[in-house]
N, C-alpha and C positions, 0 to 999 in steps of 0.2 A: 465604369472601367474596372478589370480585373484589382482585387483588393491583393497587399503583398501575401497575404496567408494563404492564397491560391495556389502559391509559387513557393514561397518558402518556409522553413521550419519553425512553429511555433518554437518555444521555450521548450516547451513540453518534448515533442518532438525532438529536440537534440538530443533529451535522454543522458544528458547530464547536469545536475541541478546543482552540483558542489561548485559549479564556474561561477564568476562574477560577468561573463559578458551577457550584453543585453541580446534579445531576438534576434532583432535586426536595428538596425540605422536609419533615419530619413536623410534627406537635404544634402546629401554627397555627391562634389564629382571624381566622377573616375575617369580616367582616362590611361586608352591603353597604348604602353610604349613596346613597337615593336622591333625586337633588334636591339643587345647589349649596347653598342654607341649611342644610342637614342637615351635609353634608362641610364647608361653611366654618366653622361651630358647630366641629366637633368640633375642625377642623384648628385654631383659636384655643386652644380647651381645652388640645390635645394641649402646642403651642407655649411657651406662656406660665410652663406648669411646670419647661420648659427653663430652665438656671440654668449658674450659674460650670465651664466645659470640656465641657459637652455639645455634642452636637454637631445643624446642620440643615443638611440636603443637600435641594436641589430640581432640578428642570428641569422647562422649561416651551417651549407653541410660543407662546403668548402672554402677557404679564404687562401687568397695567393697575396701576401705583405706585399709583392712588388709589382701587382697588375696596373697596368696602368690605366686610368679610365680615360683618359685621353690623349691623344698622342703627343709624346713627349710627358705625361704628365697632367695632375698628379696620380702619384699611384694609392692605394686603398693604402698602407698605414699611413702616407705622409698628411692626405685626406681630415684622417680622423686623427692623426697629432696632431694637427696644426688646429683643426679645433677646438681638443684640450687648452693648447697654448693661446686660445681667447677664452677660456675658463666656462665651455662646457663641457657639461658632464656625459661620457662618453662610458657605456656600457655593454657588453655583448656577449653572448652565449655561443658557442660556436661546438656543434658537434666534435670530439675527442679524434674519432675516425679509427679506422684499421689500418694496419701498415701499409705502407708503398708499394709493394712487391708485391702487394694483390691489387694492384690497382684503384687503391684508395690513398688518403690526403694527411696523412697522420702526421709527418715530417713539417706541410704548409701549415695546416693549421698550428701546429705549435708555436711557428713562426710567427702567425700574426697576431697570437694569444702575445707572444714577448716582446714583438715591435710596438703594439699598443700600449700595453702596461710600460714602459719602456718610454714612450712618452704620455703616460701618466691618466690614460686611461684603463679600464681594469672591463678582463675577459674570463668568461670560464669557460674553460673544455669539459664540455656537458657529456656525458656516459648514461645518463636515467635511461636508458629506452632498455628493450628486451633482448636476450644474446640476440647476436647479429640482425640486428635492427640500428639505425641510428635516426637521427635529427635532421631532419630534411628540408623543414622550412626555410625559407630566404626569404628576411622580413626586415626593413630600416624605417624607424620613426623617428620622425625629429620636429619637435616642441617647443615656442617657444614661450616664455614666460612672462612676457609684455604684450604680444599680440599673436594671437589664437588663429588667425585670418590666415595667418604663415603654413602655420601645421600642416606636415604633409606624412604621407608614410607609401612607403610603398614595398607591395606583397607581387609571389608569381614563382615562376622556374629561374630569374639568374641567379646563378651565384655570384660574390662578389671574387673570380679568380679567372685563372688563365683559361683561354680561350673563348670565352663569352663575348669578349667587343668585335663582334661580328655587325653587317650591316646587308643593306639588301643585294650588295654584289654577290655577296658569301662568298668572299676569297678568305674566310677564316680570319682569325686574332694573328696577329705576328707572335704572340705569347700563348704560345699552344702546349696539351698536354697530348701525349702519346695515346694515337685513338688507332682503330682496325686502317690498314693501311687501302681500303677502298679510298678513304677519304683524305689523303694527301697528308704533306708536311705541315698545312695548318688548315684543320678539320673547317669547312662552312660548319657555321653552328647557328639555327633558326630558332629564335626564341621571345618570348614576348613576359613583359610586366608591367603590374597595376600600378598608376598612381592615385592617390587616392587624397582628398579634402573633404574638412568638413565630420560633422562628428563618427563617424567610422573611423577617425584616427585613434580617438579614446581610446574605441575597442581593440583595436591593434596594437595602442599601449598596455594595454590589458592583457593580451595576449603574452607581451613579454612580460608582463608584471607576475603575471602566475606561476611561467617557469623558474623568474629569477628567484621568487621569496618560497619557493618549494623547499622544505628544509631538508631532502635527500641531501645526501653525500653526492655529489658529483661522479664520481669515478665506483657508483652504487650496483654490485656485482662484477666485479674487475679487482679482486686486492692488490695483486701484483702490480695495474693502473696505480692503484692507489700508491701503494709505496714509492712505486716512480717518481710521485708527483711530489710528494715529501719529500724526497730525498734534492727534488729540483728546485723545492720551495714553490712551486706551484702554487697557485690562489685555488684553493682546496673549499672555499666556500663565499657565496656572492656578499658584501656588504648590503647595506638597509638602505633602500632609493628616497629620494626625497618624495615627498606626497603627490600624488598624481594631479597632474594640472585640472583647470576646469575642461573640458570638451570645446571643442572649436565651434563656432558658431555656423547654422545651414552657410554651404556654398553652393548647391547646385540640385539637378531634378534626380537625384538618384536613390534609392535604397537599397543599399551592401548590410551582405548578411557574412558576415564571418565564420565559414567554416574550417573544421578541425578532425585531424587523427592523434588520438594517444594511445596506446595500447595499452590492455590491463595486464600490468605488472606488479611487483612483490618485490618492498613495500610498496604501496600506491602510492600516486602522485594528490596529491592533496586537493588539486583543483578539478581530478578527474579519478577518484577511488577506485571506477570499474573502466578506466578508459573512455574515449570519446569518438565515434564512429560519426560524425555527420556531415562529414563529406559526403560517405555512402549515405547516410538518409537523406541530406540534400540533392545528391543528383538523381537520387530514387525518386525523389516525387518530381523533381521534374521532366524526368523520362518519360516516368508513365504519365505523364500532362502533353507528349507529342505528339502530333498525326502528320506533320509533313516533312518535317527536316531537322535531321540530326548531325550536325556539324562539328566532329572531335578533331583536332592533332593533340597527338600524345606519341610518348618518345617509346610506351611500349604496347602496350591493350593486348597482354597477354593473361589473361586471366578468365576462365569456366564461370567464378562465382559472378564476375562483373557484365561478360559479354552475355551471360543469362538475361539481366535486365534488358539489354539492347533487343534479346532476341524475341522476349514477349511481346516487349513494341512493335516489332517488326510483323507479330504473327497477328498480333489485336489489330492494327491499323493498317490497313491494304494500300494507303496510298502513302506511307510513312517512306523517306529513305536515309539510308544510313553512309556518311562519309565521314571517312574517315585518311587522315592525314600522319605517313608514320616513318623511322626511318628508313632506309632502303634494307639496311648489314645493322648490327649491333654495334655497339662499339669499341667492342676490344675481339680481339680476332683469339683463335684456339678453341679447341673442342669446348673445352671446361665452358670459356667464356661466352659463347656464343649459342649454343645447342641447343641447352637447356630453354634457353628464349625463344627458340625458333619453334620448339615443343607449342610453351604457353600462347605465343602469336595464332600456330595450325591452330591449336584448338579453339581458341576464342573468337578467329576470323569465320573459321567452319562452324562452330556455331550458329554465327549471324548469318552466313549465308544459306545454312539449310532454312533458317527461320523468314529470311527476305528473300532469296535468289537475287534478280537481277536490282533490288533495291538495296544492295550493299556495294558500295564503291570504294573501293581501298585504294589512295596512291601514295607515292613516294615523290621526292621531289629531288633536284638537281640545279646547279647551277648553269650558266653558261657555255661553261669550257666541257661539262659534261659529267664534272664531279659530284656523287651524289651530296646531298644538306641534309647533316646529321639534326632531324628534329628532335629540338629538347621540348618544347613549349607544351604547357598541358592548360587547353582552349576547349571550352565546349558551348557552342549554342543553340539554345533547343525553340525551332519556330520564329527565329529575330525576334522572340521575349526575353528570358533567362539566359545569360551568357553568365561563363566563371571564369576564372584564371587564377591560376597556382602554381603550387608545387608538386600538387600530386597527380599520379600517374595511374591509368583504369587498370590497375592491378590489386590485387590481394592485398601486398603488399601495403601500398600506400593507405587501402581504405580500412585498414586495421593493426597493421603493425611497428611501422617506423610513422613518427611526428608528422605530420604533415599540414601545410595551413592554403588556404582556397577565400578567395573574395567572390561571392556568386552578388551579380547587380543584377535588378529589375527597373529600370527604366521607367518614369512618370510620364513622360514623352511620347505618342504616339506619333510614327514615324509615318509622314503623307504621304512616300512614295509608294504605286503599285506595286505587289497587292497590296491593300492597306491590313488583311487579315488572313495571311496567306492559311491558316489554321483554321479557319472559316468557324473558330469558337466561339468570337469575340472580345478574346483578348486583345486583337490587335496589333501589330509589329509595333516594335520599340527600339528607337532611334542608335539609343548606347549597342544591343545586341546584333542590329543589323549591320554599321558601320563598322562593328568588331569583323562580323564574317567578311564584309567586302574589303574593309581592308588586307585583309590576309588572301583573299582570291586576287584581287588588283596582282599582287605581287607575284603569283603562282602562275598567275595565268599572262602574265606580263601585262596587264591593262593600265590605261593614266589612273596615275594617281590622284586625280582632282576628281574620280567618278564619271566622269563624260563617255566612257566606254562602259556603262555598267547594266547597259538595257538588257542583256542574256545572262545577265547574275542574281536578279532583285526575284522572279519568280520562283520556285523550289525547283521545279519540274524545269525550267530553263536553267539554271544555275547546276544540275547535276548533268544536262544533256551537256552543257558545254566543257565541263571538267572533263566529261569523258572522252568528246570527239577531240581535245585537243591532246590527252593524253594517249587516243592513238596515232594521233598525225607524230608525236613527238618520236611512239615506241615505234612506229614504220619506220621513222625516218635513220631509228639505230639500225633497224634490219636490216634498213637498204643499201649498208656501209657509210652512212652519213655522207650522201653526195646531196648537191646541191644547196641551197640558203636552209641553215636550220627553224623546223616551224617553229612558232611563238607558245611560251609557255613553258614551264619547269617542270611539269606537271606527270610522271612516268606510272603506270599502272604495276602495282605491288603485287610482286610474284612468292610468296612465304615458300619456304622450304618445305622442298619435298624430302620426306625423314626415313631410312627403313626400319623394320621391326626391329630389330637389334638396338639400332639408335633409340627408339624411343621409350626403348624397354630401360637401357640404365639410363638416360637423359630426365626420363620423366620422372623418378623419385627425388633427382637433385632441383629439378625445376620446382617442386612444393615443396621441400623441405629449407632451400636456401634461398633461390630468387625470389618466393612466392609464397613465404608462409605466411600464418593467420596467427594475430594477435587478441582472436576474440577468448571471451570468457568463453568456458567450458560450454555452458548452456545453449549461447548464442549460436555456438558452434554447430550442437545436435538437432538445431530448430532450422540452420543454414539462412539464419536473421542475422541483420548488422544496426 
């Protein structure tokens, strides 16, 4: 059977050697939770069991103090004070943010930096990243100190704030944040995250271990920040963590490999002096390791340098196809807001599709009543081998300039059902990757959830005929002024804006300069290597 270095990134390979995390992981389960009420359910469960010197490590790009993760309760600071008040040790890093009025969390986040300290666990509003870059990851570990069997963490796209506890009806969070008004008073929001057992957790404490004992200034190019924060008393620098537990012992057939974005910045980050790009080298090599099926949702896949990759594959491998799952409108409406991403979507889409034609399928999704489902989720599975899930997005952006953290699994499990090697390499379909894609089709395409309808999904070449004929029965069914029983399936073919020359001419500088800049070293840069 395929060995994991076929798949994933040696050491070497990461291309940064100042980290302390290992390759990869063996003996891990993951499992993936899809839909904020699902992960917020479990993250409560996980949480609560938590007791006297365990320990909980988070980071977040956004935190709402009074989300609730369950209804009625409890919300994310009561969560984590009340775990303090059984005397664990509660710590979190949570992006600084940009003001409100542009549409970021600056006001939230501070809030839950004060409700936590406040009951007696201690936060920093993290600033290290590059101007307008920030912290992206959404990552909760939680340790405990008597039995290891416990340990769980979990990595992906939610955030711990408003709007997330969405579920598969996607009638939206009742605690919603102001999105483009296609998507109603309480945005559907589709989204998915990893749980994860087993020693991959180490690594993921590791992960925050590196940012917190990074001896940067916090608020490190911002003086004005800075001053703020003095004058607020703000925790202006992280306290000394007690010693990192032992690692949990194997739970399960899995091997996660932890990957990451840092950008090279001035001063450097201590765990990463020229930055850490291997998200992009991880999904690099598993690209080019595809020949039938490429299965992304991602909230944007506007970017030239990334949909390059997509479109080699597509021109090397003639029977290769490319799906991809994205949102219908952006999510904030206005020129400014919206434009610039319509730019980087035309060109990355049109790339793929001069390089596949009819092997590129793009759609968008929708709920029931007809509202489009704002995807957040950033999923990719290459061949039912290599599946990931994160926080980062097939943009520029993500794979070099703002933080970003990614769980890519490879599966020990050969999965029985036909075809058994749809890739005809002999690697083999693997059980974790394929159950990842079917479960997220089950739900798109409205099929049972126990798998009993999944005979036109398991094949590549079935599974993209039938995405398509359903997402034209759906998009007829709008044309035809929606008479009759609506067909089956959420499932709507992605129409990217059509832009005129004027528009693209100033859209397109703001599009690379601000939604989509490159955070690589000078070199990297001239070589168009990551």
């Amino acid at each position: 059977m395929t060995a994991p270095e076929d798949w994933l990134l040696s050491a070497e390979e990461r291309g940064n050697a100042a980290t302390d995390l290992p390759a990869w992981t063996e003996g891990n389960l993951a499992v993936p939770l899809v839909h904020g009420t699902a992960y917020f359910d479990r993250l409560v469960e996980c949480v609560q069991v938590l007791d006297e010197d365990d320990q909980l490590f988070f980071t977040d790009w956004r935190g709402d103090p009074d989300e609730e993760l369950r209804p009625g309760g409890p919300t994310v600071a009561q969560l984590f004070t009340e775990a303090v008040q059984r005397g664990v040790t509660v710590r979190g890093l949570v992006w600084r943010s940009h003001v409100d009025w542009l549409s970021f969390s600056s006001r939230e986040n501070r809030a839950l930096d004060q409700e936590v300290e406040d009951g007696g666990g201690l936060v920093v509003l993290d600033q290290r990243v590059r101007r307008g870059g920030s912290h992206h990851q959404k990552l909760v570990v939680c340790r405990h100190d008597q039995d290891a069997t416990k340990d769980v963490a979990f990595v992906g796209g939610i955030d711990l704030c408003h709007s997330r506890r969405d579920d598969a009806d996607h009638r939206g969070d009742p605690q919603s944040v102001p999105m483009a008004a296609a998507y109603g008073p309480t945005p559907p929001w589709h989204d998915v995250q990893l749980m994860i057992r087993g020693p991959a957790v180490a690594a993921l404490d590791t992960v925050f271990r590196e940012r917190w004992d990074d001896p940067m200034d916090p608020d490190q190019g911002n003086p004005i920040a800075h001053v703020v924060d003095r004058l607020r008393k703000s925790r202006m620098f992280a306290d000394r963590l007690a010693p990192q537990l032992p690692a949990p012992p194997r739970m399960g057939p899995h091997v996660v490999q932890n990957l990451r974005t840092y950008p090279a910045i001035r001063p450097p980050y201590r765990f990463a002096p020229d930055g850490e790009r291997s998200i992009a080298r991880g999904y690099s090599k598993a690209v080019r390791r595809a020949r039938r099926l490429i299965y992304l949702e991602d909230q944007y896949m506007w970017s030239g340098e990334v949909a390059q990759l997509f479109a080699d594959a597509l021109r090397e491998h003639p029977d290769l196809h490319l799906v991809v799952v994205v949102p219908r409108v952006p999510d904030q409406d206005g020129a400014i807001g919206k434009t610039p991403q319509y730019v980087g979507r035309w060109q990355a889409l049109e790339m793929c599709r001069r390089a596949g034609r009819d092997r590129v399928h793009v759609f968008d999704i929708e709920n029931h009543e007809g509202t489009p489902v704002y995807v957040h989720a950033k999923v990719c599975v290459v061949d039912d081998v290599w599946a990931s899930v994160g926080s980062d997005n097939f943009n520029r952006r993500s794979w070099t300039h703002d933080s970003e953290l990614s769980s890519a699994v490879l599966d020990t499990t050969l999965d029985p059902r036909e075809p058994r090697d749809p890739a005809g390499t002999g690697d083999g379909a693997r059980t974790f990757a394929r159950d990842l894609r079917l479960v997220l089709a089950r739900e798109h395409t409205d099929r049972a959830a126990d798998g009993s309808e999944d005979a036109d999904l398991l094949d590549p070449a079935a599974f993209v005929t039938t995405l398509e004929a359903q997402a034209d029965e759906l998009d007829a069914w709008h044309a035809g002024g929606r008479r009759g029983p609506r067909p089956r399936g959420r499932l709507r073919h992605h129409q990217p804006e059509r832009l005129s020359l004027p528009t693209r001419l100033w859209a397109t500088p703001l599009y690379r300069l601000v939604d989509d800049p490159d955070g690589r070293p000078l070199r990297l840069r001239r070589r168009g290597e990551f």
